[in-house]
C-alpha positions in Angstrom: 22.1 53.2 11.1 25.5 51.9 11.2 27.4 53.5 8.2 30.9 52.7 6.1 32.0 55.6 4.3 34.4 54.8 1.0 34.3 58.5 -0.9 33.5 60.9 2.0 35.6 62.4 4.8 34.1 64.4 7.7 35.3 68.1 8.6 37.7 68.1 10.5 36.6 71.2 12.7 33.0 69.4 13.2 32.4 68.9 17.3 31.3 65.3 18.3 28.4 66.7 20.7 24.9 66.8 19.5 22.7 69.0 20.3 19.3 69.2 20.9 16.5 69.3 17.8 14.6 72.7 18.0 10.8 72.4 17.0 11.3 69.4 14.8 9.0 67.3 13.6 9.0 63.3 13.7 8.1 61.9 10.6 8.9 58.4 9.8 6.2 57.8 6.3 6.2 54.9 3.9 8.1 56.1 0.8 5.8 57.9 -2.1 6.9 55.3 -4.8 4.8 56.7 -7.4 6.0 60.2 -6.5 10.0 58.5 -6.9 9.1 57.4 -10.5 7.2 60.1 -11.5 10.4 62.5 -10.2 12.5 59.8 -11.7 10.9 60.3 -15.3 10.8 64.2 -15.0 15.2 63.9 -15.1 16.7 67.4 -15.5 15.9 68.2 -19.2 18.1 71.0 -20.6 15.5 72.4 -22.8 11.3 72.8 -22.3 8.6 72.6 -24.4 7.2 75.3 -25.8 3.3 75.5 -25.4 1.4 76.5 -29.1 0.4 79.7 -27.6 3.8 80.7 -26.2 5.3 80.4 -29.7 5.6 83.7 -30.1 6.7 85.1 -26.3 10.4 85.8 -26.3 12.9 88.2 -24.4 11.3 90.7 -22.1 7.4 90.2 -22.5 6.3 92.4 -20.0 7.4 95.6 -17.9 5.8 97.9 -15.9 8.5 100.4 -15.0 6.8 102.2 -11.8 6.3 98.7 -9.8 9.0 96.5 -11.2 12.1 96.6 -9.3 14.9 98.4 -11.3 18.4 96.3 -11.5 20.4 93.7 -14.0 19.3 90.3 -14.5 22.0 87.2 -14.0 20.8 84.0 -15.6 21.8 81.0 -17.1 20.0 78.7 -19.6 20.5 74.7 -18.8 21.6 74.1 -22.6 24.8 76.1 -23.1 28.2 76.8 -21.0 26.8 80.4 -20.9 26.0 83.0 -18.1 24.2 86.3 -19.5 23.5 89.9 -17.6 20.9 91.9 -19.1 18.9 94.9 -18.0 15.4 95.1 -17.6 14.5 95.7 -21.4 16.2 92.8 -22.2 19.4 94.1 -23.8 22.6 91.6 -23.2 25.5 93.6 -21.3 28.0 91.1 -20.5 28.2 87.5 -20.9 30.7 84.5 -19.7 31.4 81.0 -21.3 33.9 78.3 -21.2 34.6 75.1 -22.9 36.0 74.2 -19.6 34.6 70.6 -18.3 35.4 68.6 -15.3 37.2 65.0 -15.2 34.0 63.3 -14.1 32.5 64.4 -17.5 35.2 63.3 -19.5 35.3 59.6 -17.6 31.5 59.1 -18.1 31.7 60.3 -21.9 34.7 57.8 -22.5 33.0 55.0 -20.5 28.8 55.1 -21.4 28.7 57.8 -23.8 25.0 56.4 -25.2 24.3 57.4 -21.2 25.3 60.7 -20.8 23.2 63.3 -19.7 22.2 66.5 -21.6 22.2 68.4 -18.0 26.5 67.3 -17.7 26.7 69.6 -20.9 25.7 72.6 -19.6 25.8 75.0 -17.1 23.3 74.5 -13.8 23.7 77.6 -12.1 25.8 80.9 -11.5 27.1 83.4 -8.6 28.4 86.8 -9.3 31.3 87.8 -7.1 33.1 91.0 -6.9 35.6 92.4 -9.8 33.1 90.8 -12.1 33.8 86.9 -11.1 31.4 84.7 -12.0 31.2 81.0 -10.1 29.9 78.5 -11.6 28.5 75.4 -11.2 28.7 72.1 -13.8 26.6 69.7 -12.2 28.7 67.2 -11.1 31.1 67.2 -12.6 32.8 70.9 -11.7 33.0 74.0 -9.8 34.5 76.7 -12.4 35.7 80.6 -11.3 36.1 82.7 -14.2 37.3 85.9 -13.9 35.1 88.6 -16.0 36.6 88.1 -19.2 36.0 84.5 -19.4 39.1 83.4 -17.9 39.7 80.4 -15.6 40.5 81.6 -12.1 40.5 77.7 -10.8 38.6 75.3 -11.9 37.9 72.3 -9.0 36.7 68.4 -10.7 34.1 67.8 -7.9 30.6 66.5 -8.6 28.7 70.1 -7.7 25.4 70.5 -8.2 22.7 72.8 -7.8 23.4 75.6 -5.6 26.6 77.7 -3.8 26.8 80.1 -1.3 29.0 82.6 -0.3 30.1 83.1 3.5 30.5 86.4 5.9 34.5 85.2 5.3 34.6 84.6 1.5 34.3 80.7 2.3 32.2 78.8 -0.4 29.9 76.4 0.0 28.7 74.1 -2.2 26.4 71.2 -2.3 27.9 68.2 -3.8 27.1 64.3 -3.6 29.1 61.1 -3.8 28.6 57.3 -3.1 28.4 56.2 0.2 27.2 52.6 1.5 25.7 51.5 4.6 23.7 48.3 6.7 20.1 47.8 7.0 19.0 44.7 8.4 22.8 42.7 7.8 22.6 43.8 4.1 24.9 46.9 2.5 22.7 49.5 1.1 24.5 52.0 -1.2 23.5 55.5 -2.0 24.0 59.0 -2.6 24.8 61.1 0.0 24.8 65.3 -0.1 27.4 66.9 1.2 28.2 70.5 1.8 31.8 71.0 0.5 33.8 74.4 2.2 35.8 76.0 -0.1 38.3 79.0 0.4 38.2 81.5 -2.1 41.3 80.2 -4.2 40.2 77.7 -4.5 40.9 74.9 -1.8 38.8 72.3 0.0 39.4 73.4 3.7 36.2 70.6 4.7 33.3 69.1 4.3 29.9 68.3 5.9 27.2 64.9 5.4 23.6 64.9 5.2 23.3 61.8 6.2 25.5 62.4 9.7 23.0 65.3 9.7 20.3 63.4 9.9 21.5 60.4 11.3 20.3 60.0 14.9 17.7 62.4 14.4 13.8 62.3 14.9 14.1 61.8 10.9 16.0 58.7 10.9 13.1 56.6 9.8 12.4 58.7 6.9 15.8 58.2 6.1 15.6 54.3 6.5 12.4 54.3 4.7 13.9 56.0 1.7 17.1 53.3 1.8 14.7 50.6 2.3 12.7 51.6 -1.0 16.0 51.6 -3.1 15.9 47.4 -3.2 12.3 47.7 -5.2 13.4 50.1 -7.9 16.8 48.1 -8.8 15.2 45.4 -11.3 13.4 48.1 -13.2 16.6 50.4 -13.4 18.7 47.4 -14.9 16.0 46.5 -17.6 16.0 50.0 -18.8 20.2 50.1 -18.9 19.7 46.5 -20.4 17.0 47.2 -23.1 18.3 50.9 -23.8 17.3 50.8 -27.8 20.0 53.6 -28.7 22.9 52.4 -27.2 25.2 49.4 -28.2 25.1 46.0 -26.5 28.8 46.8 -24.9 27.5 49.8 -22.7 24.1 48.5 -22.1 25.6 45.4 -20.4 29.0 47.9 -19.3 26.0 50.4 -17.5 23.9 47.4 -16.2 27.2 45.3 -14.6 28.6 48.5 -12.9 24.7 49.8 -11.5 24.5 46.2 -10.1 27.9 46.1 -8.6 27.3 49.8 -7.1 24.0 48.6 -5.3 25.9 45.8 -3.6 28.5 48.5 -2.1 31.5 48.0 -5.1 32.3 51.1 -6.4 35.6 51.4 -5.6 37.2 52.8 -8.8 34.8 54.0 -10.4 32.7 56.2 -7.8 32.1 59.5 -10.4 30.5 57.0 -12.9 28.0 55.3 -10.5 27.2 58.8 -8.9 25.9 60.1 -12.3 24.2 57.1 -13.2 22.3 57.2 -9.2 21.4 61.0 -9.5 17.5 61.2 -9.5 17.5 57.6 -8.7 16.0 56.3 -5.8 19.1 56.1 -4.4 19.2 60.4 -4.6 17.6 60.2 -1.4 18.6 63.5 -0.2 18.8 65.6 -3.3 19.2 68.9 -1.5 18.9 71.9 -4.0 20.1 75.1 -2.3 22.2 76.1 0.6 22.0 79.7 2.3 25.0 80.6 4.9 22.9 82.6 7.8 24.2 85.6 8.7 22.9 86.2 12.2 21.6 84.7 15.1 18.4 83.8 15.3 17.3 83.1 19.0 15.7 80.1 19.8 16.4 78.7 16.4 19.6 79.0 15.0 23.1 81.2 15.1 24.9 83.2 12.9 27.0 80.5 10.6 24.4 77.8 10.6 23.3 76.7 7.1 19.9 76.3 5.9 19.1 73.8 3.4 15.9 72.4 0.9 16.5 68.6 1.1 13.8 67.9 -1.5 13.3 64.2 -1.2 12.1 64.7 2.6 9.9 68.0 0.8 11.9 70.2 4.3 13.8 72.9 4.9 16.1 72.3 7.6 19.0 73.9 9.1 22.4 72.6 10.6 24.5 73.2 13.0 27.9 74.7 11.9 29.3 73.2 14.7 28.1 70.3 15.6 27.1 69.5 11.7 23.2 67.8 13.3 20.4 69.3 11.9 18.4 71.7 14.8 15.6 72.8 12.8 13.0 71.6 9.9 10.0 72.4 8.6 7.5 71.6 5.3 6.9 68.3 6.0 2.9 67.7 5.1 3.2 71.4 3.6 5.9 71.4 0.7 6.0 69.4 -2.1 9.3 69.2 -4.2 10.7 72.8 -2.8 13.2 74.5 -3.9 15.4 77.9 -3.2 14.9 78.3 0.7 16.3 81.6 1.8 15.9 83.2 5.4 14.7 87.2 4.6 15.8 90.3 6.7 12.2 90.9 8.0 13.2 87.3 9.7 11.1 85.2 7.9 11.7 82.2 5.1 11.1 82.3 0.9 10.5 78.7 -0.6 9.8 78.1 -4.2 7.5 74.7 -3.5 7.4 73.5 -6.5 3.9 71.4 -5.8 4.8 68.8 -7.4 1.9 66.0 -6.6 -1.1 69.3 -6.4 0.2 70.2 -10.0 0.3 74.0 -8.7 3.5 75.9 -8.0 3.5 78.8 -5.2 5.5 81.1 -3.4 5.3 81.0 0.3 7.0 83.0 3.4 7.0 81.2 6.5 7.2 82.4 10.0 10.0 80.5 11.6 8.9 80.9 15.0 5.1 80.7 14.6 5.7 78.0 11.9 2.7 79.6 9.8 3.0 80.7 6.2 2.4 84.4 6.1 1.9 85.2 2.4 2.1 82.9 -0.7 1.4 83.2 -4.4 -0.1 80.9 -6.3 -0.4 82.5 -9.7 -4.1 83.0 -11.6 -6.3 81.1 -13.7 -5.1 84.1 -16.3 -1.7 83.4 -15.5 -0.9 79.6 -14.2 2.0 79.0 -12.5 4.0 75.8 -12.2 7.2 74.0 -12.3 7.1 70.4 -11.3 10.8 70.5 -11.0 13.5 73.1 -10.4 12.8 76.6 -9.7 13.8 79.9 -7.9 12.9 83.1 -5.9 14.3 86.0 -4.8 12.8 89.1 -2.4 13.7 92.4 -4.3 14.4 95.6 -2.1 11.1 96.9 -2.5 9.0 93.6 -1.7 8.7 91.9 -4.8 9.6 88.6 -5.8 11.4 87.6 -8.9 10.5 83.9 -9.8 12.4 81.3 -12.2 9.4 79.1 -13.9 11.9 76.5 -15.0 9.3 74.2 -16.6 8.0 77.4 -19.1 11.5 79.1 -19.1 10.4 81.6 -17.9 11.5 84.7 -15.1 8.7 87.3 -14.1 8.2 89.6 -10.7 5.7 90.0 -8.8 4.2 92.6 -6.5 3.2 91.5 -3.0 -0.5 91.9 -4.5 0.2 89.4 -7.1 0.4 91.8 -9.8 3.0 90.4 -12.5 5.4 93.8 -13.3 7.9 92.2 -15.4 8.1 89.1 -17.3 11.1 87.3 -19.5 11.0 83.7 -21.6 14.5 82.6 -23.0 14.3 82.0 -26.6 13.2 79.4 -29.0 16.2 77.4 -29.6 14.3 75.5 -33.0 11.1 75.7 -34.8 9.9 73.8 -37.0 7.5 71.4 -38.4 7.6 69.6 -34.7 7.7 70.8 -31.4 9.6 74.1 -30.6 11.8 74.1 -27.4 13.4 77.2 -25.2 16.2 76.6 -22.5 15.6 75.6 -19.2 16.2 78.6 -16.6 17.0 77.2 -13.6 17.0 80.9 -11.3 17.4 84.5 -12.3 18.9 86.7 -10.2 18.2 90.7 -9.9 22.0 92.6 -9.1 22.2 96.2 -8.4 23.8 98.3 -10.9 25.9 99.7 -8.4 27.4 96.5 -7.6 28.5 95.6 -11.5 29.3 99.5 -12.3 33.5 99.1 -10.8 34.1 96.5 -13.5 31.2 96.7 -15.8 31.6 100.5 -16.7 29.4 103.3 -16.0 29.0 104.1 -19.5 27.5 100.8 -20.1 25.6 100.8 -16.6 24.3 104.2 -17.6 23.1 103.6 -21.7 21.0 100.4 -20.0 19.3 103.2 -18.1 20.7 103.3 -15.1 
């Protein structure tokens, strides 16, 4: 693939030498297109049903004290600007918002505002730093530090979206996306490409890293050219619906229909934050990684401290690149995951993915052996207690072996033992209920923190009346 970048630039530290792929695999599959609409139509709702016998399940549901992990819960709902930290019972501690919104929000509003989506108007997701900082991610429009009264530390108007990780050095890195066009067979092919975008802690841009160089001249550049391929097919269908959009007025159905056309044919220029809000979940998102993990030691055979590991959901992978090279030298899901999300390498060595399961219509757990390649433990939830998010969704390993997962299709957080046993469970709460359907936020991931971590800023008194 011969590509023209407009938006992106490439890091500058980045070597030119590639280096050879370690155990990948070499896929090159016709493109799902049922799976792509079915994705499509799922979009990234801000608030979920809730099921008739669910009505009444709110707050902390369930707690078994002697198996559940003790510590404070960080989570965000998808419908507010808000970041909460409770304890285990369910009691509110400390919470952050801001009114705070990034230029790329701001353009789309004043441009298609019958177009905008309800996921811009939140928050996405959230990272607790130290002195009670909270990060936080808009989703694409801004990457927000607020200091733990709310405050704006720096604010930076870049299209950010679903995860952020913190390096060994206090570098930040974020996944991000932007326009980018290239050739296949003599015609210009535009779509959006992820990038990993390094941040310093105050705030400045110090580089940035492609998924598509990634993968470019890989064993997985023909799923890539299968996915750019499929874009052409689903174009006539996207500019009916801009076209016969019944709530919006005949200006911005024909505004969002000329400027989706012009983008497909590679012209952009100008306005590049519109068109990369109106291509997310598109079948031009044909990346659409969803979290990012900074590893913090070598691996041999495999990978080296510094080298990032990825969930590129479209290819249903978890890969890892080379911090040096920026090639990808490792993958693996393909035939196995469906939709993943939340890949994080463990200290006993192995891999947590949240696969989402997205065509089995089951969600489960699973830990992979790197090395061996085999899955060594998964949950799957119970016919009592059904598990499954077709879209989103988190884990994390707790220091005694539990995992706490984010059902983001139920809103829903609960822990499990390595038995299965559920030891704590949370719903967010019914935001209306009425005559129609009731609806609860979206939690995208929850995240257990130590109390000792929060005490410094928090205060012991309030550390220690949670029960701690």
């Amino acid at each position: 693939m011969r590509a023209t970048s407009i938006w992106i630039r490439r890091v500058a530290a980045l070597s030119a030498l590639a280096v050879l792929l370690l155990g990948c695999e070499a896929p090159a599959p016709e493109i799902d297109i049922e799976k792509q609409r079915q994705l499509e139509a799922l979009g990234y709702v801000t608030t979920v049903p809730v099921t008739e016998g669910h009505r009444a399940r709110g707050g902390v549901t369930r707690y078994v004290r002697r198996l559940a992990r003790d510590g404070l819960n960080l989570f965000n709902s998808r419908e507010q600007a808000v970041a909460r930290l409770m304890d285990m019972e369910g009691r509110e501690l400390h919470r952050w918002s801001s009114e705070e919104t990034g230029k790329a929000l701001k353009r789309f509003r004043e441009m298609l505002p019958s177009f905008l989506p309800g996921y811009l108007l939140g928050w996405n997701h959230v990272e607790l730093l130290g002195g009670g900082d909270l990060l936080v991610i808009a989703t694409h429009h801004m990457l927000l530090r607020l200091d733990r009264l709310s405050n704006v530390v720096w604010k930076l108007d870049i299209s950010a979206h679903h995860d952020v990780a913190i390096g060994p050095d206090g570098n930040i890195f974020v996944l991000v996306d932007g326009v980018r066009t290239t050739e296949l067979d003599g015609r210009p092919v535009a779509f959006q490409d992820d990038l990993i975008l390094i941040v310093t802690p105050l705030g400045k841009v110090a580089g940035e890293l492609s998924l598509f160089d990634a993968f470019s001249d890989t064993e997985w550049d023909g799923a890539i050219e299968a996915r750019l391929a499929a874009i052409e097919k689903t174009i006539p269908e996207r500019l009916e619906q801009f076209r016969e959009a019944p709530s919006a007025p005949d200006r911005e159905r024909m505004e969002a229909a000329r400027i989706f056309e012009a983008a497909t044919r590679g012209e952009y220029e100008g306005v590049e934050d519109v068109v990369n809000i109106l291509f997310h979940t598109d079948a031009q998102d044909i990346f659409h990684a969803n979290s990012i993990q900074v590893l913090e030691r070598d691996n041999p055979g495999l990978w080296r401290r510094g080298d990032l590991m990825i969930s590129v959901r479209e290819l249903d992978i978890v890969a890892v690149i080379d911090h040096e090279s920026g090639k990808v030298i490792w993958t693996w899901g393909e035939g196995e995951l469906e939709g993943q999300h939340h890949a994080t390498w463990l200290g006993d060595g192995t891999v947590l993915v949240f696969d989402n399961g997205t065509r089995r219509h089951y969600s489960r757990i699973v830990k992979l052996d790197p090395h061996r390649r085999q899955i060594v433990w998964e949950y799957r939830g119970t016919r009592k207690s059904p598990f499954f998010s077709a879209a989103r969704g988190g884990c994390q390993e707790l220091g005694n072996g539990n995992v706490l997962i984010a059902e983001t299709d139920t809103g829903r957080a609960f822990e499990v033992t390595p038995g299965g046993e559920i030891v704590w469970e949370f719903y967010t709460e019914i935001l209306e209920q009425g005559e129609g359907d009731a609806a609860r936020g979206a939690l995208y991931r929850m995240t257990r923190i130590d109390p000792a971590d929060v005490a410094g800023w928090l205060g012991r008194e309030t550390v220690r009346a949670s029960g701690h």
